[in-house]
C-alpha positions as CSV (number, residue, x, y, z in Angstrom):
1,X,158.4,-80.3,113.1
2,X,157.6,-81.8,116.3
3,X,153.6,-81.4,116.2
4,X,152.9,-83.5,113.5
5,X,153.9,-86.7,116.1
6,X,153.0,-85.5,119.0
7,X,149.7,-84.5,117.5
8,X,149.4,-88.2,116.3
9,X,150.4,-89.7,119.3
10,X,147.9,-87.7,121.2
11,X,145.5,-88.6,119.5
12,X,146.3,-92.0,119.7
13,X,146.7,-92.0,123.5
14,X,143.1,-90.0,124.3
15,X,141.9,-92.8,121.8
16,X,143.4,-95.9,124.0
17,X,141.7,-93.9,127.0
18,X,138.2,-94.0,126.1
19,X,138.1,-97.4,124.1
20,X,140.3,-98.7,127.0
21,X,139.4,-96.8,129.9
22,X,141.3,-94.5,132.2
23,X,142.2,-97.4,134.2
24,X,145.0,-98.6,131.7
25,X,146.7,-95.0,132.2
26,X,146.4,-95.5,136.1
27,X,148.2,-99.4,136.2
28,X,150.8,-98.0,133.4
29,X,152.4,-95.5,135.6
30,X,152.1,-94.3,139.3
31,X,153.0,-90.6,137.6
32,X,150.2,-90.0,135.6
33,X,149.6,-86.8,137.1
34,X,153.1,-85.2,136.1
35,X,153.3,-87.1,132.6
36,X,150.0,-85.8,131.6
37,X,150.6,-82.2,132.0
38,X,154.2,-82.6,130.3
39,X,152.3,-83.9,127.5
40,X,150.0,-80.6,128.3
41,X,152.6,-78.2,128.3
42,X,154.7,-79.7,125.8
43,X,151.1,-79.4,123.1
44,X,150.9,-76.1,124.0
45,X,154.6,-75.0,123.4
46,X,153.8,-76.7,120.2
47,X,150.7,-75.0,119.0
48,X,152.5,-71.3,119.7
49,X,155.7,-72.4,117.9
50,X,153.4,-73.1,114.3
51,X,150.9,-70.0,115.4
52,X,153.8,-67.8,115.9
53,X,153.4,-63.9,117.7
54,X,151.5,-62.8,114.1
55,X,149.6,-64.1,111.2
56,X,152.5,-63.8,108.8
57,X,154.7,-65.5,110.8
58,X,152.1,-68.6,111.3
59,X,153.2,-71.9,109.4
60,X,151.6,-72.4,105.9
61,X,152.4,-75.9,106.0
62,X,148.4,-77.5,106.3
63,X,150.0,-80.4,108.3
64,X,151.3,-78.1,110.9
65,X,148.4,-76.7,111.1
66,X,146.3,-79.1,111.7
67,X,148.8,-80.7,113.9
68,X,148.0,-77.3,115.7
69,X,144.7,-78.0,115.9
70,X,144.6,-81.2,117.3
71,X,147.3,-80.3,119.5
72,X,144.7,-77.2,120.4
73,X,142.1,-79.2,121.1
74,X,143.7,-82.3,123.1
75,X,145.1,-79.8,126.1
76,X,141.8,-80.1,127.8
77,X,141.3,-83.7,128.3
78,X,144.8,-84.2,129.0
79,X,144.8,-81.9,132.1
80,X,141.3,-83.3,133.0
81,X,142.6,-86.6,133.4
82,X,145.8,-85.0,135.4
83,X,142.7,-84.1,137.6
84,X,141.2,-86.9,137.8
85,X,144.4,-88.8,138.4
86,X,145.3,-85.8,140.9
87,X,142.0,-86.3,142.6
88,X,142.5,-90.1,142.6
89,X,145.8,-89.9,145.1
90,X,144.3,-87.3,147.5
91,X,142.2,-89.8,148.0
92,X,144.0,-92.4,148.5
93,X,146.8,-90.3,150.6
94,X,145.6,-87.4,151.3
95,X,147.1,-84.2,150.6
96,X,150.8,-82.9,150.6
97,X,152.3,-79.7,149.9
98,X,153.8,-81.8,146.8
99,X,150.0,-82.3,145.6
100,X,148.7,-78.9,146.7
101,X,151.4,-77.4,144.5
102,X,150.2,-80.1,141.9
103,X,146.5,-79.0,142.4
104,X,147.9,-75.0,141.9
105,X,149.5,-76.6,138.4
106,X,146.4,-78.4,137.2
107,X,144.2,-75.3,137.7
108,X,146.6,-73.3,135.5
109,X,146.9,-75.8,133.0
110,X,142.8,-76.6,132.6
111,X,142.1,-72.7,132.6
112,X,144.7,-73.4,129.4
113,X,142.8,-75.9,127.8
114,X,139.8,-74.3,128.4
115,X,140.5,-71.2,126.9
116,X,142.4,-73.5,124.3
117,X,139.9,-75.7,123.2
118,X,136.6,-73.1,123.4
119,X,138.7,-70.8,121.1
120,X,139.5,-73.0,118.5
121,X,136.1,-74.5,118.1
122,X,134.6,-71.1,118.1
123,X,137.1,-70.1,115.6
124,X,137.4,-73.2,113.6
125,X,137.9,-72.6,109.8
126,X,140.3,-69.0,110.3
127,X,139.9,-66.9,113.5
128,X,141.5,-69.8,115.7
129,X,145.1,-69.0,116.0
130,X,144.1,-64.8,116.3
131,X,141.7,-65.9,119.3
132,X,144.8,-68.2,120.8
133,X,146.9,-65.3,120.8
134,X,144.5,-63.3,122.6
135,X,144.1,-65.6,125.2
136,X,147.6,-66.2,126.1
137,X,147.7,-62.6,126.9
138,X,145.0,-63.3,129.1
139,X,146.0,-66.2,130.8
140,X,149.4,-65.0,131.4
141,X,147.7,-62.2,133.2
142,X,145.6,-64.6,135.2
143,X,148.4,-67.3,135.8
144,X,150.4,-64.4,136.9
145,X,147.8,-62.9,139.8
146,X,147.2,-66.7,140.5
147,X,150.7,-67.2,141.6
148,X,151.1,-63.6,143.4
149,X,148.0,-64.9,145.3
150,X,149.6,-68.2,146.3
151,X,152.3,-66.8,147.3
152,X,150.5,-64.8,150.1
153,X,151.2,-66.4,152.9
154,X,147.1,-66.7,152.7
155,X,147.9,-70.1,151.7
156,X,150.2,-72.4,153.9
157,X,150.4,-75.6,152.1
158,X,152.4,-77.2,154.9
159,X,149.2,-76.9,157.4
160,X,147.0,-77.6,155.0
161,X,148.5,-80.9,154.5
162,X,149.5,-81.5,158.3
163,X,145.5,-80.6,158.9
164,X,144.2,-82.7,156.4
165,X,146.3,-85.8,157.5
166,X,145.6,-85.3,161.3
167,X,142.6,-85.0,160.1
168,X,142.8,-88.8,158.3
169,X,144.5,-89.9,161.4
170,X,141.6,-88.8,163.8
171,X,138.8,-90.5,161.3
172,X,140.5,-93.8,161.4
173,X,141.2,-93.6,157.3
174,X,144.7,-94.1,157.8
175,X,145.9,-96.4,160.3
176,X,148.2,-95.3,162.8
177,X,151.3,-97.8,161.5
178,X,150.6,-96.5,158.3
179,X,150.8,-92.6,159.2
180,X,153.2,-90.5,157.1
């Protein structure tokens, strides 16, 4: 029952973001990042629960349907603008192992509304939820080597960070009374 208002009110929001500008999101919180991929991941816990594992277990209800679709469709420029807002506070602080974990997040969740928003276009007026389906399989595979690959020790977050904000240190973009 829960995607019929969270559909609206995404709707609403991406609305107020382009007539507005992504600017009003930016001075409204200092969290955008993590608030926009809650309202990511709670859209795409949304869309599964009215698609269901099979066809006959799909809602027939046309609002929830379309709710799904909207829902469907509004992952991808949520998690863009977790990007940009991502992108936004690496440059202004550089990176952490906080914001490299949030980058690691952000890819998963665009790959999602990618996959999201290219399969229900493509499958508009029926195939959409059967193309959804097959794509969580796929993602799950994906999101699953992703995080086997991250956790390698391939990728140490802690220098990463420490090297990138020496590296701010040494190019005079932070001061050195304002050094984390």
């Amino acid at each position: 029952l829960l995607a019929v208002p969270v559909a609206l009110a995404v709707v609403v929001f991406l609305a107020a973001v382009v007539v507005s500008g992504p600017g009003v999101l930016w001075d409204a919180t200092d969290s955008a990042t993590p608030l926009l991929l809650a309202i990511a991941a709670g859209s795409f816990v949304l869309v599964n629960a009215v698609i269901r594992d099979d066809p006959r277990g799909m809602s027939a209800n046309p609002a929830m349907r379309i709710a799904a679709h909207v829902l469907a469709l509004g992952i991808l420029p949520l998690t863009v603008f977790a990007a940009i807002s991502m992108g936004l506070r690496i440059g202004q602080h550089g990176l952490s192992p906080e914001r490299l974990w949030g980058l690691a997040a952000i890819v998963v969740a665009v790959a999602y509304g990618v996959a999201y928003f290219i399969d229900t276009v493509r499958g508009w007026k029926a195939a959409w939820p059967d193309r959804l389906r097959a794509s969580n399989l796929k993602l799950a595979v994906g999101t699953a080597a992703y995080a086997l690959l991250l956790a390698l020790p391939l990728f140490n977050f802690g220098a990463i960070s420490a090297s990138n904000q020496l590296a701010r240190l040494e190019s005079g973009a932070v001061p050195v009374d304002a050094f984390d």
